[in-house]
C-alpha positions in Angstrom: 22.5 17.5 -2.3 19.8 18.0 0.0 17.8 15.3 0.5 14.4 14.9 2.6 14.1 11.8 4.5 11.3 10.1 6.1 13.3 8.9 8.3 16.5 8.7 10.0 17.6 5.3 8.6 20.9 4.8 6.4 19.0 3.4 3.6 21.2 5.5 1.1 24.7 6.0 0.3 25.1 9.1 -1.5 27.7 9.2 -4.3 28.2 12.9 -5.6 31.5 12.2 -7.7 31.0 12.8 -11.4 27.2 12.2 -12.3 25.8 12.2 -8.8 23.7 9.2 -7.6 22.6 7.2 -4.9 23.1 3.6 -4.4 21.7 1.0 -1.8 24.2 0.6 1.8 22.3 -3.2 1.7 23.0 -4.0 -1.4 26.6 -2.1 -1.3 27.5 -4.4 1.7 26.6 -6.9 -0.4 29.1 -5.8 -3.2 26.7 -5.5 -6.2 26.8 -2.3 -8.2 23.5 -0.4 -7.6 22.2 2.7 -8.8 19.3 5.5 -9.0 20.2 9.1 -11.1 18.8 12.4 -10.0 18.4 15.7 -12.1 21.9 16.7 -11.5 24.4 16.0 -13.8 26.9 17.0 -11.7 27.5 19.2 -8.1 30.1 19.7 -5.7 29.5 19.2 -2.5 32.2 21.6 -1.0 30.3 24.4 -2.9 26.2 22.7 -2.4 26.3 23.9 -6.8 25.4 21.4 -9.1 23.9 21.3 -12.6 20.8 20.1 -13.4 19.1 18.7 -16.4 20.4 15.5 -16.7 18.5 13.5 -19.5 18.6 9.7 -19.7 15.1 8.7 -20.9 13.3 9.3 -24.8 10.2 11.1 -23.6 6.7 11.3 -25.7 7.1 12.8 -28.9 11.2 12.9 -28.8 12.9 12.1 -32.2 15.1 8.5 -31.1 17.9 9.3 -34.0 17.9 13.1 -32.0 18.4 12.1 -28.4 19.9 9.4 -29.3 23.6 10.6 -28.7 22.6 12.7 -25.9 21.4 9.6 -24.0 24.5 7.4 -25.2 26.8 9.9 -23.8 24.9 10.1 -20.6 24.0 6.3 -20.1 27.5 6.1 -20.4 28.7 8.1 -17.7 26.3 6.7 -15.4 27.4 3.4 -16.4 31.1 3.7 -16.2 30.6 4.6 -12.3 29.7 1.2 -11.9 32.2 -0.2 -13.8 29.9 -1.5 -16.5 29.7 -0.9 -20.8 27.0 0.0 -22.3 27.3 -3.1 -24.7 26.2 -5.3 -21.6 23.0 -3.2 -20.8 19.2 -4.5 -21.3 16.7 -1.9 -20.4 12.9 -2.4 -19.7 10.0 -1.3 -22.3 7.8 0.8 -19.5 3.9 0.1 -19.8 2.6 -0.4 -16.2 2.1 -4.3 -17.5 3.5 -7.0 -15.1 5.6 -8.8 -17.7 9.1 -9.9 -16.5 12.1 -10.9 -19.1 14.4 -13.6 -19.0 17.7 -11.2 -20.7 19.2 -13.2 -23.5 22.8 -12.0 -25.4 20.9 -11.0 -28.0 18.8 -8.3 -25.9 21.9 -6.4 -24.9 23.8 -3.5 -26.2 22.5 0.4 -26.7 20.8 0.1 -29.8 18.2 -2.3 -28.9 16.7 0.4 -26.3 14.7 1.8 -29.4 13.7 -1.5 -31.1 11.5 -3.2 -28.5 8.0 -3.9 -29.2 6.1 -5.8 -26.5 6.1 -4.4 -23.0 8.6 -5.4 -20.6 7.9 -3.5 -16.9 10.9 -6.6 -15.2 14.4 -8.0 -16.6 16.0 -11.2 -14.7 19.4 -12.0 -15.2 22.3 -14.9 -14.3 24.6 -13.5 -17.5 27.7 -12.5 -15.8 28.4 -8.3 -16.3 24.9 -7.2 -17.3 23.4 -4.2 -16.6 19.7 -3.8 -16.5 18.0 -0.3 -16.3 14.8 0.8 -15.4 13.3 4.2 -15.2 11.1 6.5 -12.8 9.5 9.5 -12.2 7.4 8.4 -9.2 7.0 4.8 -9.3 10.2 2.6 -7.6 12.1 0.1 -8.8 12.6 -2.8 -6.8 15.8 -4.6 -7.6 16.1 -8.5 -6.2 19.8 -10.2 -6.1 20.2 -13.6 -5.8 24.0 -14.3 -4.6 23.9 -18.0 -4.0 22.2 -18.8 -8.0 24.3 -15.4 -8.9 21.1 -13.7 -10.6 19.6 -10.7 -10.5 16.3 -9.0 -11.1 14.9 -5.5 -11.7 11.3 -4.2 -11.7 9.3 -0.9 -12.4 6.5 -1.1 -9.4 4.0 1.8 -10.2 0.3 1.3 -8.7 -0.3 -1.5 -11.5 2.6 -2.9 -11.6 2.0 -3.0 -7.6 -1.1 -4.3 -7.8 -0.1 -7.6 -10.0 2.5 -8.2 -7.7 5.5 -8.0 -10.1 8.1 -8.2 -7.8 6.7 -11.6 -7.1 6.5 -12.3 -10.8 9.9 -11.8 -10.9 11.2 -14.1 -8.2 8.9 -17.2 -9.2 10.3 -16.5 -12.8 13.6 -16.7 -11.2 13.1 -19.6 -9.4 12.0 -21.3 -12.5 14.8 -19.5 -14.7 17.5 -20.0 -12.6 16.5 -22.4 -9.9 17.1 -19.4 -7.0 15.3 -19.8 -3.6 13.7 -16.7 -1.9 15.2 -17.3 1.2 18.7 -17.0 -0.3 17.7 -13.5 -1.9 18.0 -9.8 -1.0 15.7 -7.2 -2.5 15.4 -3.7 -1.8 12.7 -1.3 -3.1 13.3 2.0 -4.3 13.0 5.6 -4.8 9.2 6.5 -5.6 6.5 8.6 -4.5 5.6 8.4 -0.5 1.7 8.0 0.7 1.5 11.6 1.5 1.9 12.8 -1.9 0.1 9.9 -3.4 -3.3 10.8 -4.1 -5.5 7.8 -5.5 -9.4 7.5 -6.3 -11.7 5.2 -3.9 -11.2 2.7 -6.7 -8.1 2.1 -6.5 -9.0 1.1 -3.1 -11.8 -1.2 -4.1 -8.9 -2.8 -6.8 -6.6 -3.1 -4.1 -9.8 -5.1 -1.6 -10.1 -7.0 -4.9 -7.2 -8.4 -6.1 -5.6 -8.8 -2.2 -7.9 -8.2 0.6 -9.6 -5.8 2.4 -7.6 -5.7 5.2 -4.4 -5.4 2.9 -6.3 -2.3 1.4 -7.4 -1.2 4.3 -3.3 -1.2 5.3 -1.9 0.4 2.0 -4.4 3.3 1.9 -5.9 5.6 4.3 -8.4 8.3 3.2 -6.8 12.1 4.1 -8.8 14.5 4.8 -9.6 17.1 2.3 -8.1 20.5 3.3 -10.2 24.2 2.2 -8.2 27.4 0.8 -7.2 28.0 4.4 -5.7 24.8 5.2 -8.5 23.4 7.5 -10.2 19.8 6.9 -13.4 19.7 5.6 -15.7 16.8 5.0 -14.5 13.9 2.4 -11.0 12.9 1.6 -9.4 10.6 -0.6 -7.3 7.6 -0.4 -3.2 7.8 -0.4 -1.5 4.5 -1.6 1.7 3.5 0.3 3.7 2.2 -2.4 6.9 1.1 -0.9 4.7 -0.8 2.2 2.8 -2.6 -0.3 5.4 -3.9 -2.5 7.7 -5.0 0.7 4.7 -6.9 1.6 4.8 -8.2 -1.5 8.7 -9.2 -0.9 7.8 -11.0 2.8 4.8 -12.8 0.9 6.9 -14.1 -1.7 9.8 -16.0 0.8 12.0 -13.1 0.8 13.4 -12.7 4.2 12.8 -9.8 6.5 16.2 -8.3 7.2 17.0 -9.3 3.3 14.5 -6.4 3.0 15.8 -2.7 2.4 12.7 -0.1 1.6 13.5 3.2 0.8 13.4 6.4 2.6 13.0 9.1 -0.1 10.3 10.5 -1.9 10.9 11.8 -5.1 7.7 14.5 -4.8 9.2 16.0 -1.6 12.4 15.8 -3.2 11.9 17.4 -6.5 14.3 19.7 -6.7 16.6 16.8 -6.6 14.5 14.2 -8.7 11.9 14.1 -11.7 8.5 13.9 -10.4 5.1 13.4 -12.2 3.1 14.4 -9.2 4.8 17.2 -8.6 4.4 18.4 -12.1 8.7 18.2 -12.4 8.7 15.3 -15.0 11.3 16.8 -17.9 12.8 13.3 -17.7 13.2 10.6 -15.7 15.7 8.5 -13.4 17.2 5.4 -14.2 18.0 2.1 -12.1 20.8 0.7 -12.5 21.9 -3.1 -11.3 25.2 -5.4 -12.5 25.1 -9.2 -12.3 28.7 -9.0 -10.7 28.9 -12.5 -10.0 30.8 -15.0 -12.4 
């Protein structure tokens, strides 16, 4: 696959066996099964073909008892890469809220994916073999292991979810949960949308000088200028929000340690030809994040 990077950091390791993903070198070291899909269902790299279209999320106005074994078969392959069933897996209920779920036996399994009512944008975890899922199509996930208290955590951070923090949400509810301590913990945020593609509104800015601090917004977002037909600037701008900045801040600020820290390197709006992207107008489905609690 052919990937843009922002840099040239190994963030990534690229797995392009069966259902082709990409998994975290940090948290790989670190010997937890990690995860994040693309479009392709499959590709050979010796030949750079692949086939695209892979569908793991219900999307507006889809029919559950339709897609429904569409997605099973696909979750499943996904899945078995990382050694896990499907009977162990909890997945989020998406609404850009910063609720975070302690996952309970009774929330696992497939079927439950269609059944959830309130809105659950984090799942925590110290049950041995689950797999928690979250999905994107421009906003990151941010996944936090814990290997002395053996827990884990997964979060969807779009601009709200951002805003409230949630990756924090999730440790302190971790450190209540589970009684894990930041500095023991290794987080790592992931693919999204970069600040060049991310176009916001000057209040987002003033939310951002709000509910952190000027200087913090002033940091996160800087106003572009606006471009004419021709390409050249003209007068006014507007402001881009640097998601995966803002939510490693949020990491630091929280008692994660620095080099525990791994921040992506791919945009999924310059890559979307490889990945679902809103902004880019590319959103026929959408990733999923994967994580195991590995530890016993």
């Amino acid at each position: 696959m052919k990937i843009k990077y922002s840099n040239n950091e190994h963030v990534f390791n690229i797995h392009e066996e069966a259902v082709p993903f990409l998994s975290f070198d940090m948290l790989d070291r670190l010997g937890v099964p990690n995860l994040y899909t693309t479009r392709y269902v499959s590709y050979d790299p010796g030949t750079d073909i692949g086939e695209k279209g892979l569908r793991l999320a219900l999307m507006s106005g889809e029919d559950w008892e339709e897609a429904k074994p569409v997605l099973f078969r696909n979750m499943k392959a996904v899945a078995e890469q990382l050694g896990v069933s499907l009977d162990r897996e909890c997945i989020t209920f998406q609404k850009h809220t910063v609720n975070v779920h302690k996952v309970s036996e009774e929330d696992l399994g497939f079927d439950n994916m269609s059944g959830r009512e309130v809105p659950v944008d984090g799942l925590i975890t110290d049950i041995p073999g689950v797999l928690l899922i979250a999905y994107g199509g421009d906003c990151p996930p941010v996944y936090i292991v814990d290997p002395v208290r053996k827990a884990i955590g997964l979060v969807h951070a779009g601009w709200r979810g951002t805003l409230g923090k949630i990756p924090a949400v999730a440790i302190e509810k971790m450190q209540k949960e589970f009684g894990c301590r930041p500095e023991d913990m290794h987080a790592a945020v992931g693919i999204g949308i970069c600040a060049d593609c991310y176009e916001m509104g000057d209040e987002i800015f003033d939310l951002f000088a709000e509910n952190w601090s000027c200087e913090d917004a002033e940091h996160l977002m800087k106003r572009y200028p606006a471009k004419d037909a021709n390409g050249e600037p003209i007068e006014g701008g507007k402001y881009h929000l640097d998601l995966m900045e803002a939510n490693r801040l949020t990491l630091l600020r929280a008692g994660v340690p620095a080099e525990n820290i791994a921040v992506s390197n791919v945009c999924t709006c310059c890559n979307s030809d490889v990945f679902y992207s809103y902004r880019a107008h590319k959103l026929e489905n959408e990733q999923q994040a994967m994580l195991v609690n590995r530890y016993e």
